[in-house]
N, C-alpha and C positions, 0 to 999 in steps of 0.2 A: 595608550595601549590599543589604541583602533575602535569600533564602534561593536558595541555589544549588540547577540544577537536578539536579545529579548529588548533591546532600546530603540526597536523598529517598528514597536505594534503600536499604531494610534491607538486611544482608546477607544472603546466599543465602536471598532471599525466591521462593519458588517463583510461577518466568512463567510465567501460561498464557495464551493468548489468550482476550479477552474473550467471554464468550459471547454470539452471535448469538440477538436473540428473534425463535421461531416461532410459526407461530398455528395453533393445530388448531380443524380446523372439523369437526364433527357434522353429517351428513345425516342428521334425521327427517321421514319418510314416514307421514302421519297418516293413517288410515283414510277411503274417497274424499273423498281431498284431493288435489289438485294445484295447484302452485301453475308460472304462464307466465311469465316477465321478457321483455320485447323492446323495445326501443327505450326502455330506461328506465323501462319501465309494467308494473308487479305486478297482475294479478287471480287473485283466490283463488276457486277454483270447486268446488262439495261437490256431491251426488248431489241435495243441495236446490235449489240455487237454481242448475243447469245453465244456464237460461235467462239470464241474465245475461252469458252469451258471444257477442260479437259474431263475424260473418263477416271482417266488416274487420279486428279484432283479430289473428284467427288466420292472416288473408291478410297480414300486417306481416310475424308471425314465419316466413309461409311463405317468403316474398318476401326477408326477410333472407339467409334458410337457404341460398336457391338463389343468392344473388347472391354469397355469398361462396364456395358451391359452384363458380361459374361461374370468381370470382377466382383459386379456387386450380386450378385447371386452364385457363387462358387460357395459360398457358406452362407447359411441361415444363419449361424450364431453370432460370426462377423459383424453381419449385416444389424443385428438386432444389438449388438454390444455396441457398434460404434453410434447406433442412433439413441442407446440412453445415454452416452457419453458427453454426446452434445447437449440431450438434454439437460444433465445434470451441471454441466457447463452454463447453460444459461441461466437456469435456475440459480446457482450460486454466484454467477454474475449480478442478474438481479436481485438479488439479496443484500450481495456485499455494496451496490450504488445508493439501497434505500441504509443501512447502516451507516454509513457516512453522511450521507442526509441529516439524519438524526442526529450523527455527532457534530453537524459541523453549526446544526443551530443549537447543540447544548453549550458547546464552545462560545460562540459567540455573545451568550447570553453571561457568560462567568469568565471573562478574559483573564481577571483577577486571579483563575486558576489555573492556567497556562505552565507556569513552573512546576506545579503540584503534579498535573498531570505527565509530565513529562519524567520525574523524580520515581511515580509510581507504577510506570511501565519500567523504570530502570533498575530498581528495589525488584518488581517481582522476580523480573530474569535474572540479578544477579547474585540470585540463592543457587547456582547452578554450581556444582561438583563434577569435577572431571574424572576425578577418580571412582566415584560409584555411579554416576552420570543419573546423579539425583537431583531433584530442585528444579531451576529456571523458569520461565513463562508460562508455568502451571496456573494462574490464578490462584497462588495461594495466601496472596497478601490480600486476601478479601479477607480474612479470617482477622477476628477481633484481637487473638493472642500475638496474631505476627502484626497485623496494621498498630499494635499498641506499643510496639518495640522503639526504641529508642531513636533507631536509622528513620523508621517513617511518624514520627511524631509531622502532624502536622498535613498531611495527606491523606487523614478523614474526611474533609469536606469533597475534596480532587472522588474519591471513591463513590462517595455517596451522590454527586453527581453524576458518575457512570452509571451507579443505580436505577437513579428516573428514567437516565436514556436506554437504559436493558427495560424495563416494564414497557415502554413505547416500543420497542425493536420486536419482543416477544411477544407482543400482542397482534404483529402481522408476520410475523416468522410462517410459515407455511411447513417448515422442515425442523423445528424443535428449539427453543431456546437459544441465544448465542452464550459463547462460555465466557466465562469473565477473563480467561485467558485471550482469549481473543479481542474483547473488546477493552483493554486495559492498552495493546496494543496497538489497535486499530485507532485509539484516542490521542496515543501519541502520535501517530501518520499523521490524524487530521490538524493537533497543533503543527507540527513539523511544516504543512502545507499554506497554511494561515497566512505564518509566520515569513516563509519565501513570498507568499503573496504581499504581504504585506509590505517585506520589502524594497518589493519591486514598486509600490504605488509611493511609496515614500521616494524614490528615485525620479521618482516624475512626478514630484515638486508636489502630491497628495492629492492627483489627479487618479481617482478609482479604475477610471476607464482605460486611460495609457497605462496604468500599472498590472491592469491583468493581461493588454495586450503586450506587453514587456515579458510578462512572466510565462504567455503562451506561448510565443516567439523565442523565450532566450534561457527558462526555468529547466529546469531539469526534471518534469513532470512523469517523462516517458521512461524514469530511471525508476518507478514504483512498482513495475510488473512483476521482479521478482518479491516484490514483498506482498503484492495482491493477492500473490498463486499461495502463501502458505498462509489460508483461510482456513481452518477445522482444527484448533488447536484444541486440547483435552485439558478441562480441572483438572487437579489432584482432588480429594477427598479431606486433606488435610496442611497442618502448617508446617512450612517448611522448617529447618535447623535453624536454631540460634546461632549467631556467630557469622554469617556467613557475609555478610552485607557490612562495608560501614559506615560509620558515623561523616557524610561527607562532608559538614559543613565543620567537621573537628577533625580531619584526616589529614595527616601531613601527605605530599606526592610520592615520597615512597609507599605509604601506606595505599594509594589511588592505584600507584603503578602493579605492585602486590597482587592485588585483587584486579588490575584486570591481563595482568601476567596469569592470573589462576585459570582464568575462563578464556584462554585464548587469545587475548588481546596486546596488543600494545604500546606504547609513546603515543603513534600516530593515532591510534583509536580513542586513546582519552583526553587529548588534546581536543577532536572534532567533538566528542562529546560533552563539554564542558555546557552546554545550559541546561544537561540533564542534573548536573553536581548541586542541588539547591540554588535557590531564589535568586540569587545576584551577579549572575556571569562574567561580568567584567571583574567583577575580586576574585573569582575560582581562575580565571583567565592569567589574572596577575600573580597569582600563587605559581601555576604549573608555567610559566615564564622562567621562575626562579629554576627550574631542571635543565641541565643542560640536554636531557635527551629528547623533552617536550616543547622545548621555548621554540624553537626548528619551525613545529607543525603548528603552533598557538597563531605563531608569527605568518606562516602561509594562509591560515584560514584566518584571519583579520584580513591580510591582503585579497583574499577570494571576496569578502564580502561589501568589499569598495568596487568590486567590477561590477559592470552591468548583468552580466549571468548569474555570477557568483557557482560557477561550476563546480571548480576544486570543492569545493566547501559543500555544498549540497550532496555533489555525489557520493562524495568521501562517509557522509553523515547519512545517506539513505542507504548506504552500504552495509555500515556498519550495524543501523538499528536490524535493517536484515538480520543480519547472522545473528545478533542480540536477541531477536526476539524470538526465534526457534529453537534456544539451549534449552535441550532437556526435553523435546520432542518431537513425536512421529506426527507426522501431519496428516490430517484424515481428509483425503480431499473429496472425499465424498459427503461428508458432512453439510447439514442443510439442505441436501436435494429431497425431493420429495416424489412419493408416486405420481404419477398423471392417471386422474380415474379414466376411465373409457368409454364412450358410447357406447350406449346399450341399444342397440339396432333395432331390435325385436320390439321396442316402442314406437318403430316409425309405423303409420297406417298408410299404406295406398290404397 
C-alpha cells in the first residue's frame, strides 16, 4: 500500500526548523562613481563623462522624491497607523519564530507523541458546527471533561506536553499568554514540518545535511504563509458538545466521510489526512482504500511520497490543516503585539 507517512521519522532524530535563506548584499562605492536608479532607469556617471546627465533625469528622481515625501505626510493618521502596523508585524513575527522554537525542541524530545499530537489538533477543530457555527479550534479539548471522552482517550500525555511548552512560551511572551487554541495548532505545524524533514533526510540514504538541503530546495516550505498569518486564535471558556467528534480508530469511512462532509470537507481531504486518524496510518490508509471515492486520492498521495518533492501530498495537507484549523474562528491579528514604551527625553542632560 506504499510507505506510511509516520514510517519515515528516525528515532530521536533531532528537529530543527528548516533554515530560512538570506541574501547579503555588499554596497561598493568606486572611486567618482555614482551610480542613480529611478523609475527603473540606471545611469552610471564618472568625473568623465558628467555631461551625460540629463536635467529631466534628475528632475524624475526629484519629483519622485517629493511626491512620496508629500504621500507620507498628506495624513498623520496614515502615517502613524501604518507604522504600528509594521510594528506589530514584527513583533508577532518574532513571537511566532521563538514559539516554534520551543515546539520544535519539545517535539523532538517526545517523538513517541507525534501521532497524539497530531490526533489533538484534529479532535479540537472537529467539534466545529456549521449550522450554529459553534465549536472548532477553540482550545476546548484542554478541558478535563472533553480530553476524557472517549474520541481523545489517550492524548493526555500529547496535551500535557503542550503544557510545559506554554509555561516556557509565556514566560517571555511580551504581549500575553499564547492560547491553547493556537498552540494545539502550531504543534501540529511543527510535527507536519519534522516529519517532511524527515523524509527528505531518509531519501538521501540518512544523510542530515543532504536531507535538509533536499527539503530546502524541493519541500514545500513556502506553502506555510497562509497558515502563519492566522496567529491569534481565541479559547472558548468552556467544552465543547458531545457527539461531535468520532471514535476514529472504531469508525467505519462512511462514518469518517460524514464528519468530514459536516465541516466542509471531502474524499480528497480525508484521504491526505489520514496520519491525523490515530496511531498507525498505514491500517487507517488501507481502510479508506476500501472506498471507491477515497482509494483515488489514498493511491495519489502514496505516489506523492515516493517522489523527491513529495508536492501533491505536502500541499494538499498544508492546505487542508489550514482551513482546519480556523473552523469556528475570527482571527485576531493583533494579538501578541505589545506597546513599545518611549523615551523619555526630558532625562537626557546636556
Amino acid at each position: 500500500m506504499g510507505v506510511s507517512f509516520l514510517s519515515t521519522i528516525p528515532p530521536l532524530l533531532p528537529l530543527v526548523p528548516v533554515p530560512s535563506l538570506t541574501t547579503t548584499t555588499t554596497n561598493r562605492y568606486p572611486s567618482y562613481a555614482v551610480t542613480i536608479r529611478c523609475n527603473k532607469m540606471e545611469i552610471d556617471a564618472t568625473a568623465e563623462d558628467e555631461d551625460r546627465f540629463c536635467r529631466r533625469d534628475i528632475l524624475k528622481c526629484a519629483g519622485v522624491t517629493i511626491g512620496m515625501e508629500l504621500m507620507a505626510s498628506s495624513g498623520l493618521f496614515v502615517e502613524k497607523a501604518s507604522a504600528a502596523d509594521l510594528i506589530q508585524r514584527r513583533q508577532r513575527s518574532e513571537f511566532l519564530s521563538s514559539v516554534k522554537g520551543t515546539l520544535f525542541t519539545a517535539i523532538n524530545g517526545n517523538v513517541e507523541l507525534l501521532p497524539s499530537l497530531l490526533t489533538l489538533a484534529l479532535n479540537d477543530a472537529m467539534t466545529y458546527d456549521k449550522a450554529t457555527k459553534s465549536g472548532g479550534a477553540n482550545g476546548s479539548i484542554r478541558f478535563s471533561s472533553e480530553l476524557s471522552r472517549p474520541e481523545n482517550k489517550g492524548l493526555s500525555a500529547a496535551l500535557n506536553l503542550l503544557e510545559e511548552a506554554k509555561k516556557e512560551i509565556d514566560s517571555y511572551s511580551k504581549g500575553g499568554a499564547i492560547s491553547y487554541a493556537d498552540l494545539i495548532q502550531y504543534a501540529a505545524q511543527g510535527v507536519l514540518k519534522s516529519k517532511f524533514l524527515a523524509s527528505a533526510i531518509r531519501k538521501c540514504g540518512g544523510n542530515e545535511e543532504k536531507g535538509r538541503l533536499l527539503y530546502t530546495a524541493y519541500g514545500s516550505n513556502g506553502q506555510w504563509g497562509l497558515f502563519d498569518k492566522q496567529f491569534g486564535r481565541t479559547d472558548t471558556q468552556e467544552p465543547d458538545p458531545e457527539g461531535r467528534v468520532p471514535l476514529w480508530e472504531n469508525a467505519n469511512v462512511k462514518e469518517m466521510k460524514d464528519k468530514f462532509v459536516a465541516i466542509g470537507f471531502g474524499p480528497r481531504q480525508l484521504a491526505v489526512m489520514s496520519a491525523f486518524l490515530g496511531p498507525d496510518q498505514a491500517a487507517t490508509e488501507a481502510l479508506l482504500a476500501t472506498d471507491p471515492d477515497v482509494s483515488p486520492w489514498v493511491q495519489k498521495y502514496q505516489r506523492s511520497r515516493e517522489t523527491v518533492s513529495e508536492t501533491d501530498y505536502e500541499v494538499d495537507l498544508i492546505t487542508t490543516l489550514t482551513k482546519l484549523s480556523s473552523l469556528g474562528q475570527q482571527i485576531n491579528y493583533e494579538a501578541y503585539s505589545y506597546p513599545v514604551q518611549r523615551v523619555d527625553l526630558s532625562k537626557l542632560k546636556l
